[in-house]
N, C-alpha and C positions, 0 to 999 in steps of 0.2 A: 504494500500500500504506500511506503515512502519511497522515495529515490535516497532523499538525501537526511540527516537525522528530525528535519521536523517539515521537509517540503513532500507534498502528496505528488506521489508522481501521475503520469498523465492516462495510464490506464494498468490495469493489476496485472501482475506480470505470469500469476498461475491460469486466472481464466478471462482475463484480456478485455473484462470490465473496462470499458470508457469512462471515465472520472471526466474529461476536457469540461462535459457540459453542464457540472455540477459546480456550484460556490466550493473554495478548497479553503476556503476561515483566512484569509488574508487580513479582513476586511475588522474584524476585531481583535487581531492577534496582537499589538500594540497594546490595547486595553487590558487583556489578561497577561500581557507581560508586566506592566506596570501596576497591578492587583499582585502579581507574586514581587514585585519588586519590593513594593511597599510592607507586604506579610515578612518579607525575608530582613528589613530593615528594622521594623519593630521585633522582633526573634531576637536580630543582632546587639539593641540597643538593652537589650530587657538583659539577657545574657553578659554582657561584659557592665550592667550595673550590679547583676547579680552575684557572678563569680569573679568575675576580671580576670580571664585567660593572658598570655602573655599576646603582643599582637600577633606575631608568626604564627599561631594557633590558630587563632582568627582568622587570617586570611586566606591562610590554607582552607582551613575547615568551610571558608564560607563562599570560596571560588567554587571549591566544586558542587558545595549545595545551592547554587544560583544557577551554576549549567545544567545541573540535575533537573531542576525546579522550574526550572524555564523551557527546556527539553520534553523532560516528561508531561507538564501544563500542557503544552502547544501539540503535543501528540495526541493527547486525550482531547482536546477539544475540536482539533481539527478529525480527527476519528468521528467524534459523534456527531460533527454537526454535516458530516457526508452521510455519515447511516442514518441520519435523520431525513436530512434532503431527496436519499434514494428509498430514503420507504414511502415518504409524500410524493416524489414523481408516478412510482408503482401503485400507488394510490388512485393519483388520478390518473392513469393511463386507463385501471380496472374499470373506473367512474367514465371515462369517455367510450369502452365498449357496449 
């Protein structure tokens, strides 16, 4: 279903499903990046008033949990919102026979 780790590629590449003519979540993926942005900043902020890790800790710890978080977000929503749009196509296609 992907090509690349969060871009939907242009048709499945087992049974060659056409995706082209479907929304691929472009269009709000900003938004929910910016929703995990801010989730991950409050996390960050709460955490080093709480414990206060050394920075290197920190930074490590919190690159990879924003690629993660960002990654895994934009997978999951760009996912649903095609299996969304292709159960409503198959919908109305039934609705116009």
């Amino acid at each position: 279903m992907f090509e690349a780790p969060a871009r939907i590629a242009v048709k499945c590449e087992s049974c060659d499903l056409d995706y082209s003519e479907l929304e691929r979540g472009s269009r709000w993926a900003g938004l929910l990046t910016i929703l995990i942005a801010v989730l991950l900043i409050c996390a960050a902020m709460g955490i080093d008033i709480l414990i206060q890790p050394p920075f290197w800790l920190q930074a490590v710890f919190w690159s990879v949990t924003t690629i993660a978080a960002v990654l895994g977000g934009l997978r999951l929503y760009k996912t649903a919102l095609l299996y969304a749009q292709y159960e409503a196509k198959l919908e109305k296609e039934n609705a116009d026979i």
